[in-house]
Steps between C-alpha positions, in 0.01 A plus 500: 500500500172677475235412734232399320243551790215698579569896646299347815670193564711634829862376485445257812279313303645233267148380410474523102255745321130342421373610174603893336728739678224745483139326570429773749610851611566549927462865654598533779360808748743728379418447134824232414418330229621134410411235240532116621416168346160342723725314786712792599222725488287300760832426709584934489111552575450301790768686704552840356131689465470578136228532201508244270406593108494250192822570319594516135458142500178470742309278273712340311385091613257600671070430425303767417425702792796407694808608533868520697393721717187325646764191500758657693243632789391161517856386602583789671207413741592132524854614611359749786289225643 
């Protein structure tokens, strides 16, 4: 069966995929690229150092002036605390 998560959910993780596969866009140092859904993303970025970008699907849900991206720093920096 197809996997129907996120390209940043890591395969350790059995957690399910919070909102669109791709909310944001990680790079990592080396200029890797991945698209994740807003859970993943904050999980990925608060262990591996990476950029985060709004995704296709940044906004989508979100209040003008916000966005995934500003969402999954947020968590990211919960997580690291």
């Amino acid at each position: 069966m197809a996997s129907t998560r996120c390209p940043a959910a890591r395969p350790a993780d059995q957690s399910t995929c919070e909102g669109l596969a791709d909310a944001v866009l990680l790079r990592d140092r080396k200029g890797g690229e991945r698209l994740g859904c807003v859970h993943h993303a904050a999980v990925l970025k608060a262990s591996v150092p990476c950029t985060v970008f709004p995704g296709p699907s940044a906004y989508v849900g979100y209040a003008w002036g916000d966005d995934a991206a500003r969402e999954v720093l947020a968590r990211a920096a919960q997580l690291t605390r």
